[in-house]
NUTI-91444 format. One record per residue (C-alpha): residue number from 1; residue in one letter; x, y, z. Coordinates in nm, 2 decimals. Layout:
+-----+-----+--------+--------+--------+
!   n ! res !     px !     py !     pz !
+-----+-----+--------+--------+--------+
! NUM !   A !      X !      Y !      Z !
...
+-----+-----+--------+--------+--------+
end
This chain:
+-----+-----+--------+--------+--------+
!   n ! res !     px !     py !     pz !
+-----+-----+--------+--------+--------+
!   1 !   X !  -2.46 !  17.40 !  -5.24 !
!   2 !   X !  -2.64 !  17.43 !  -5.57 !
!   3 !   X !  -3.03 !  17.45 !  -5.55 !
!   4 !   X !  -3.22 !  17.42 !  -5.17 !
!   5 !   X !  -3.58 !  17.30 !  -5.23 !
!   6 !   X !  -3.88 !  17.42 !  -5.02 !
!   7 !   X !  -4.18 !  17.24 !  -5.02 !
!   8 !   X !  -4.40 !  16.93 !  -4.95 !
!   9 !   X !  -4.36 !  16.55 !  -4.96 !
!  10 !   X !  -4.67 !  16.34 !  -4.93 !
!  11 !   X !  -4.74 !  16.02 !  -4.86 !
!  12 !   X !  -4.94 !  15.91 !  -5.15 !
!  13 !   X !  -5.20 !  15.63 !  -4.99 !
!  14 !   X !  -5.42 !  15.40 !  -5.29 !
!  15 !   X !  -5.65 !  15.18 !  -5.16 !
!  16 !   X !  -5.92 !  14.96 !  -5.34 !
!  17 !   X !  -6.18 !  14.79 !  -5.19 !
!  18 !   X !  -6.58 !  14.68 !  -5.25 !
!  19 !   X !  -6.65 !  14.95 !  -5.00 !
!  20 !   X !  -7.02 !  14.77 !  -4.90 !
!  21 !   X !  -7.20 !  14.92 !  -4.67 !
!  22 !   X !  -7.27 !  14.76 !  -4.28 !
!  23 !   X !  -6.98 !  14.51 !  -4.33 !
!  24 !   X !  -6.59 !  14.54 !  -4.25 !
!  25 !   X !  -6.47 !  14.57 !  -4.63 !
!  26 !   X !  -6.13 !  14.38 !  -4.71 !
!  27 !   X !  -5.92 !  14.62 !  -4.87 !
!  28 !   X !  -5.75 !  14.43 !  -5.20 !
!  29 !   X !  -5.45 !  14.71 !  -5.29 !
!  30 !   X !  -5.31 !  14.94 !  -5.02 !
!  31 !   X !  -4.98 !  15.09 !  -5.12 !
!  32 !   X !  -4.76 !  15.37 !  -4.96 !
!  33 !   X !  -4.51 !  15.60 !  -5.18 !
!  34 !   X !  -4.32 !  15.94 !  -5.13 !
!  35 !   X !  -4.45 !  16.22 !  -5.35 !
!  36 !   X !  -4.42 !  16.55 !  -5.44 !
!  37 !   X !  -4.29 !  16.81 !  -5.66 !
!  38 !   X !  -4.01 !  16.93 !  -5.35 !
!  39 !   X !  -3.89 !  16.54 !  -5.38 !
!  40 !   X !  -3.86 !  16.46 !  -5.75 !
!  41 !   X !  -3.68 !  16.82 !  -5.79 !
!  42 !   X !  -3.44 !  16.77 !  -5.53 !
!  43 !   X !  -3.36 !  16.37 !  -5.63 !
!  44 !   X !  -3.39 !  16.45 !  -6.02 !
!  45 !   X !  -3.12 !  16.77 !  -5.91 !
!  46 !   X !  -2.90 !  16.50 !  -5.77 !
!  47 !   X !  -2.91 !  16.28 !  -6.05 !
!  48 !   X !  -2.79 !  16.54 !  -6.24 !
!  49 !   X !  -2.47 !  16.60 !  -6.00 !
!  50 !   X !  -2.60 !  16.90 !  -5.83 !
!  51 !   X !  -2.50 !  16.95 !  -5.45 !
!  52 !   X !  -2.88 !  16.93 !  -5.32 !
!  53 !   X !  -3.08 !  17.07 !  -5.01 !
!  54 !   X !  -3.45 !  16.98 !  -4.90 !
!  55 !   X !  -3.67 !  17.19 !  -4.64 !
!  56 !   X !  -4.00 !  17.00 !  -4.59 !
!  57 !   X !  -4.26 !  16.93 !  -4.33 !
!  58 !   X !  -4.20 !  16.58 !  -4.22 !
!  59 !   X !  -4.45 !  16.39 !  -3.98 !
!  60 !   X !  -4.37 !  16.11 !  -3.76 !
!  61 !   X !  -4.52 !  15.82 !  -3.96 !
!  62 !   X !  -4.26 !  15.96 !  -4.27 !
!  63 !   X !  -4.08 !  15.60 !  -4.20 !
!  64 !   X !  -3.78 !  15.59 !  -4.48 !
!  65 !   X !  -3.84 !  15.92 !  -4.65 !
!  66 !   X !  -3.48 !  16.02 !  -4.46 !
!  67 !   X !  -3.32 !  15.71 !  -4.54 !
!  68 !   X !  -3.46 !  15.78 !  -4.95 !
!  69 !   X !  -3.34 !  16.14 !  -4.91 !
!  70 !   X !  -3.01 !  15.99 !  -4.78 !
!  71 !   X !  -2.95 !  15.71 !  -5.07 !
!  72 !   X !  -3.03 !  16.00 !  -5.34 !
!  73 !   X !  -2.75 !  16.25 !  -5.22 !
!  74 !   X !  -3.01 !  16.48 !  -5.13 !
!  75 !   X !  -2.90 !  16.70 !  -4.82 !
!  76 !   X !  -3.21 !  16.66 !  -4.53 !
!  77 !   X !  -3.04 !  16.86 !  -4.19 !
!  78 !   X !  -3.30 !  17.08 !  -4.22 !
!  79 !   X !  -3.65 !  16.92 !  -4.25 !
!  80 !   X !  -3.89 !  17.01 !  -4.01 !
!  81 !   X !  -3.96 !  16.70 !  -3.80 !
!  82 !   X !  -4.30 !  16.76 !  -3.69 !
!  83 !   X !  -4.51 !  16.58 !  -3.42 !
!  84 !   X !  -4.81 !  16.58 !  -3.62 !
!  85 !   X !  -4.89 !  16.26 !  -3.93 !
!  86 !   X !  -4.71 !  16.34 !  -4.26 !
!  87 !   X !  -4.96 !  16.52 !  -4.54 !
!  88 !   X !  -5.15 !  16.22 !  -4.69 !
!  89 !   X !  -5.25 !  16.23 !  -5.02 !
!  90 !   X !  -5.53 !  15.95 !  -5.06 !
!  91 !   X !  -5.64 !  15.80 !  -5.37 !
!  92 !   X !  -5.97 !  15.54 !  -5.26 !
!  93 !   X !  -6.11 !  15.31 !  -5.56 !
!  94 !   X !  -6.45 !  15.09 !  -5.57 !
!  95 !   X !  -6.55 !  14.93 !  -5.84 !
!  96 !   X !  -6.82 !  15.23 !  -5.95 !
!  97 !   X !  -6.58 !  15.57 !  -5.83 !
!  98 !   X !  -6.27 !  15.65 !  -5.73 !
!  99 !   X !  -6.25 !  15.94 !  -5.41 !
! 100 !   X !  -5.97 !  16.15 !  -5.39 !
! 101 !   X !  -5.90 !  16.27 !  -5.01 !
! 102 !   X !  -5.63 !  16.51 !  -4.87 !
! 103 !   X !  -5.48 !  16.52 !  -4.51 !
! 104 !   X !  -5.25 !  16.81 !  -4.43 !
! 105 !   X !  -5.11 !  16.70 !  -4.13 !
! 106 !   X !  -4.76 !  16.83 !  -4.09 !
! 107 !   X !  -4.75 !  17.07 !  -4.36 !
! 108 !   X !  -4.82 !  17.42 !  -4.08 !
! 109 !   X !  -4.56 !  17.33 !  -3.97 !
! 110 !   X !  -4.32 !  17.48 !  -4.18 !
! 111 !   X !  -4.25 !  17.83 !  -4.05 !
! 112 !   X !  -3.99 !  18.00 !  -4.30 !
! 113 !   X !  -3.86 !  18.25 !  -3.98 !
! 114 !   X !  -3.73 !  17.94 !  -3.84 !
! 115 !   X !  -3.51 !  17.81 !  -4.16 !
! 116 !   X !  -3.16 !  17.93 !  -4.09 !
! 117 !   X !  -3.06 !  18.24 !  -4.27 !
! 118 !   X !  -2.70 !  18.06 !  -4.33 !
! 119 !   X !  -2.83 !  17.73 !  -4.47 !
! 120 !   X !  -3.03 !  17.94 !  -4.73 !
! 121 !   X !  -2.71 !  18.12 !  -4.80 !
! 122 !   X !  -2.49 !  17.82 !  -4.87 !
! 123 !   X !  -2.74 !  17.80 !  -5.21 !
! 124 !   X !  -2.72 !  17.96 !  -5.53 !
! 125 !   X !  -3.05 !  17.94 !  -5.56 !
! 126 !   X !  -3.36 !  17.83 !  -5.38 !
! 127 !   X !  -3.66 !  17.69 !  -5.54 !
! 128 !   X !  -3.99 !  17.66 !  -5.38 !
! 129 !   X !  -4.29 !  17.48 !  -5.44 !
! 130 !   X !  -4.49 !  17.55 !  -5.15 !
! 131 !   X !  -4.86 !  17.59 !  -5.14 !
! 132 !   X !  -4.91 !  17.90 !  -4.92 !
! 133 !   X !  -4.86 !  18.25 !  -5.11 !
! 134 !   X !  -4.77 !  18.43 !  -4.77 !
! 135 !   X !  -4.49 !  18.15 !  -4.68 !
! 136 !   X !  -4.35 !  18.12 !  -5.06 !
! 137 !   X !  -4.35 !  18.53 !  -5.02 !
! 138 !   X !  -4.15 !  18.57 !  -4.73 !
! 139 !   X !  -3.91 !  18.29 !  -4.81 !
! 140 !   X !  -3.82 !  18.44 !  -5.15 !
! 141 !   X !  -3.79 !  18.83 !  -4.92 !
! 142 !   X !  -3.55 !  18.64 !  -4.69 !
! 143 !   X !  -3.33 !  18.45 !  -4.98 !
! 144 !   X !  -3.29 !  18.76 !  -5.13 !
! 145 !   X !  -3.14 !  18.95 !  -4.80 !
! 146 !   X !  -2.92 !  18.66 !  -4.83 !
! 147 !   X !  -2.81 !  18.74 !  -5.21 !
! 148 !   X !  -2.96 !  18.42 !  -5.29 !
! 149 !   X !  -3.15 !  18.39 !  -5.64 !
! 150 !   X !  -3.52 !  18.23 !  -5.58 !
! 151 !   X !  -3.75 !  18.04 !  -5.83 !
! 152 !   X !  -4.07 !  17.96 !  -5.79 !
! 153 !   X !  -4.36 !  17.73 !  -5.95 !
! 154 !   X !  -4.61 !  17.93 !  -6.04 !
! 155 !   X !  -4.88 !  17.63 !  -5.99 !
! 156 !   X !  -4.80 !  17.64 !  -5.62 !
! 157 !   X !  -4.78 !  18.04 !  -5.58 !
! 158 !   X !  -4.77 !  18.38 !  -5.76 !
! 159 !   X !  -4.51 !  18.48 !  -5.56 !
! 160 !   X !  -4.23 !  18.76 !  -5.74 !
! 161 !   X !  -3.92 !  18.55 !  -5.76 !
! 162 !   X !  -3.61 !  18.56 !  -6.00 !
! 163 !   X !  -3.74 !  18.29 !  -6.21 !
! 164 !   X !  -4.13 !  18.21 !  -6.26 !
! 165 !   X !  -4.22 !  17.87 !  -6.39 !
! 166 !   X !  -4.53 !  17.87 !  -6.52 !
! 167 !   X !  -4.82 !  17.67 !  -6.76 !
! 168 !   X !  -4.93 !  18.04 !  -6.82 !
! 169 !   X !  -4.93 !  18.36 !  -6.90 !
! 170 !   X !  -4.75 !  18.55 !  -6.74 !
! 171 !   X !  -4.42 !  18.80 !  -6.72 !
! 172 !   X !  -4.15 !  18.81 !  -6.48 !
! 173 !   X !  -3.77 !  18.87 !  -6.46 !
! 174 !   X !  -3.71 !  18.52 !  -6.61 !
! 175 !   X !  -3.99 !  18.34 !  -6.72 !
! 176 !   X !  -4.03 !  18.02 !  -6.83 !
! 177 !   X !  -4.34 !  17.89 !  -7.00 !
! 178 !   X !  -4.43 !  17.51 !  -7.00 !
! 179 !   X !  -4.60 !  17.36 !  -7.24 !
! 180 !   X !  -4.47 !  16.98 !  -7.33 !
! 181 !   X !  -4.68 !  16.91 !  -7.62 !
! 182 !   X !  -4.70 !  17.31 !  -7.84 !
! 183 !   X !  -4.31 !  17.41 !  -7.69 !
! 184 !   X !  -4.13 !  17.59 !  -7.44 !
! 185 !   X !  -4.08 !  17.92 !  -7.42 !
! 186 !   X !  -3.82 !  18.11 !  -7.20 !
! 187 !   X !  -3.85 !  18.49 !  -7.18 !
! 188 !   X !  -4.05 !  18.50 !  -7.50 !
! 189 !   X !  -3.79 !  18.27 !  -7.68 !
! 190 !   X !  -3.96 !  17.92 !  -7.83 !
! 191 !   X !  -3.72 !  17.59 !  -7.73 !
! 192 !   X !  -3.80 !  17.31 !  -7.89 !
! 193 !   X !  -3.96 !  16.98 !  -7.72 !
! 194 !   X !  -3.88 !  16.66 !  -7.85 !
! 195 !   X !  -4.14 !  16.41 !  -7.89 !
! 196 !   X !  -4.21 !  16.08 !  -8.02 !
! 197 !   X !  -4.52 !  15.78 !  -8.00 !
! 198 !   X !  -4.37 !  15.72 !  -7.64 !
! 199 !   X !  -4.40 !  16.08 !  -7.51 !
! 200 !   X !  -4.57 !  16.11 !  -7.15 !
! 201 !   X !  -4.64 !  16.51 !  -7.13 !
! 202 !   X !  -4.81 !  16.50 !  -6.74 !
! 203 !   X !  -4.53 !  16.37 !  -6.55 !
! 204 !   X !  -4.20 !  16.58 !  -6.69 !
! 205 !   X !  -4.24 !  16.95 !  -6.55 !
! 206 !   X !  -4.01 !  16.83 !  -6.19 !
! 207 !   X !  -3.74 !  16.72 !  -6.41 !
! 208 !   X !  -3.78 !  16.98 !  -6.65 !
! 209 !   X !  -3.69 !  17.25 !  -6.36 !
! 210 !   X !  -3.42 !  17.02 !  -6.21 !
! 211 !   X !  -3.22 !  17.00 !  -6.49 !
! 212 !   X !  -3.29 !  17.36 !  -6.53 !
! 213 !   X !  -3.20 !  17.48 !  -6.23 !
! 214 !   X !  -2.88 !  17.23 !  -6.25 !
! 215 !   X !  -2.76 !  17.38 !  -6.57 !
! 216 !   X !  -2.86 !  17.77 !  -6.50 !
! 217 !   X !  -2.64 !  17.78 !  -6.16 !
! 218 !   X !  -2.34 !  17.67 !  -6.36 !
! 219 !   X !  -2.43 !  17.86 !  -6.69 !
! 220 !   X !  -2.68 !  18.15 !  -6.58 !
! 221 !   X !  -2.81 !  18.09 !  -6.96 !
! 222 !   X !  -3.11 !  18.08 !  -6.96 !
! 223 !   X !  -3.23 !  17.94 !  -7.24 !
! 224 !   X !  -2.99 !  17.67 !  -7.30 !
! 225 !   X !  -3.10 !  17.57 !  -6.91 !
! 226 !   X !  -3.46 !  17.55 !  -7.08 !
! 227 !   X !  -3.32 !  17.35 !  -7.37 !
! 228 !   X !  -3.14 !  17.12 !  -7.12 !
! 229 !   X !  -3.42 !  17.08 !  -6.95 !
! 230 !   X !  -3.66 !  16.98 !  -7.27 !
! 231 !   X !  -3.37 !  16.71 !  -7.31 !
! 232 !   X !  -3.40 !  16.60 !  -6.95 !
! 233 !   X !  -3.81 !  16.60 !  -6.98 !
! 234 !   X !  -3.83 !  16.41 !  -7.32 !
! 235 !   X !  -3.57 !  16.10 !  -7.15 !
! 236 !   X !  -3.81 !  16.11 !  -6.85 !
! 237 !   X !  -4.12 !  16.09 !  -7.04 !
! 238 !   X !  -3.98 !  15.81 !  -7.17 !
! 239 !   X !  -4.03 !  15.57 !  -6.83 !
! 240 !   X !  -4.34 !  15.71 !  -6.79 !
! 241 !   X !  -4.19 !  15.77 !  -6.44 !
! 242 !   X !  -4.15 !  16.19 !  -6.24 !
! 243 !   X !  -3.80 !  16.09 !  -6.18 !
! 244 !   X !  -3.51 !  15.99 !  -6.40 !
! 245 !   X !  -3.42 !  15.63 !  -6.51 !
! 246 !   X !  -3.15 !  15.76 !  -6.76 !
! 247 !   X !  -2.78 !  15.89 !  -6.62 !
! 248 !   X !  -2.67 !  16.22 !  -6.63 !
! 249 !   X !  -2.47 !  16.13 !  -6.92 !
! 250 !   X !  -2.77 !  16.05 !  -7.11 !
! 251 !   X !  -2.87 !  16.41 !  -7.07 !
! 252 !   X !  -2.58 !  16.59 !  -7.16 !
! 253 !   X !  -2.54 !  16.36 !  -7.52 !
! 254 !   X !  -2.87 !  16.43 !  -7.63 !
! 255 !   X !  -2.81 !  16.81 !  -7.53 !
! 256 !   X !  -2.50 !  16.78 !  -7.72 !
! 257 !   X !  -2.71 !  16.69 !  -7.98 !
! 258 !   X !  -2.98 !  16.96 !  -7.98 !
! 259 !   X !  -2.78 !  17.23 !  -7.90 !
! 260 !   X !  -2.61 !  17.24 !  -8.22 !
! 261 !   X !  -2.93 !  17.33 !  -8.47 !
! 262 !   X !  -3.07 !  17.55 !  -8.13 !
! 263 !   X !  -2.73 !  17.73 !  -8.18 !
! 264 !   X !  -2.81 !  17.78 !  -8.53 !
! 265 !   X !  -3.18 !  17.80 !  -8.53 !
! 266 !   X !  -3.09 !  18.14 !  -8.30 !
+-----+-----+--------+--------+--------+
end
């Protein structure tokens, strides 16, 4: 296996209503959708080819997040299937303000001494993107017993893993600094980010690491991985979606491309 991801997948609820007070108030929108850094990461990973794990919290009202896992490759046998409701991100909208609300539900109950030491082993590396510093800690202490490299997102936790992805300062073994409008910058070295009118910055960083993460287990280089992944980022951008429209053929033409004048820019 290539890359095992560690972290959360929400339910993201919108709903939109008049919200009037002392009447029942018909809701207008109500939609449901899987989200979360742990899931584009892993499905962007498999888009890219990459043999794909997931460890997530997953409630009992999760109803097709397996089955979406399962049509996007992405290997689930070791979720944690949890009694409680799945983590609920909800977005609430009136006509005069919106109210962001957050349920955590199943996410406790994730506890890393309970992942198998031999599933974390089948990886070459394991990311995580988990928002507790004490759980990201001890699973990057236990991947390492195992040999394993770890990476970590640096939004989620501070934690001291082989790779640090970060919108920050900051210095590690490998770190990679990302910023999608001034440039990337991997272990102090600038890579390039390609832009044009139709460039959407906010939504690229989980398919900036997959492709990453895809590339460095193959080529343990990493800035070309970086340079890969400002490829992979710049087609995403482009649907305005966290998750690749393009093929992974896409990806490796215009890194084709760019990797010629990076080559000589170096």
């Amino acid at each position: 296996m290539d890359v095992i991801v560690i972290g959360v997948i929400n339910i993201h609820s919108t709903l939109r209503t008049a919200l009037k007070p002392g009447v029942t108030n018909p809701v207008s929108e109500f939609q449901e959708t899987f989200f979360g850094s742990a899931l584009h990461i892993a499905v962007n990973a498999s888009l890219l080819k990459a043999d794909v794990g997931i460890v997530s919290p997953v409630g009992r009202d999760a109803v097709g997040l397996l089955d979406l896992l399962r049509r996007n490759s992405v290997d689930y046998s070791h979720v944690v299937l949890s009694s409680k409701k799945n983590s609920n991100f909800i977005q609430l909208s009136t006509p005069t303000r919106s109210y962001n609300l957050y349920y955590e539900g199943a996410v406790k109950d994730l506890d890393p001494q309970k992942i198998e030491k031999k599933y974390l082993k089948k990886a070459k590396i394991v990311h995580i993107c988990f928002p507790d510093e004490e759980v990201t800690e001890t699973l990057v202490r236990m991947a390492r017993k195992e040999k394993v490299l770890t990476s970590v997102d640096a939004s989620f936790s501070e934690a001291d893993a082989d790779i640090v992805f970060t919108e920050g300062k900051r210095k590690g073994n490998t770190t990679i600094v990302m910023d999608f409008k001034e440039g990337i910058t991997c272990n102090g070295k600038k890579i390039p980010v390609f832009r044009d009118k139709m460039y959407y910055d906010t939504g690229v960083k989980d398919a900036f690491i997959a492709a990453f993460l895809t590339r460095y287990v193959k080529s343990e280089h990493p800035e070309y991985s970086a340079l890969y992944g400002s490829c992979a980022a710049y087609l995403c951008s482009r649907s305005d979606k966290k998750v690749l429209t393009c093929t992974k053929e896409d990806v490796d033409n215009l890194f084709s491309e760019k990797v010629r004048s990076f080559s000589s820019a170096g």
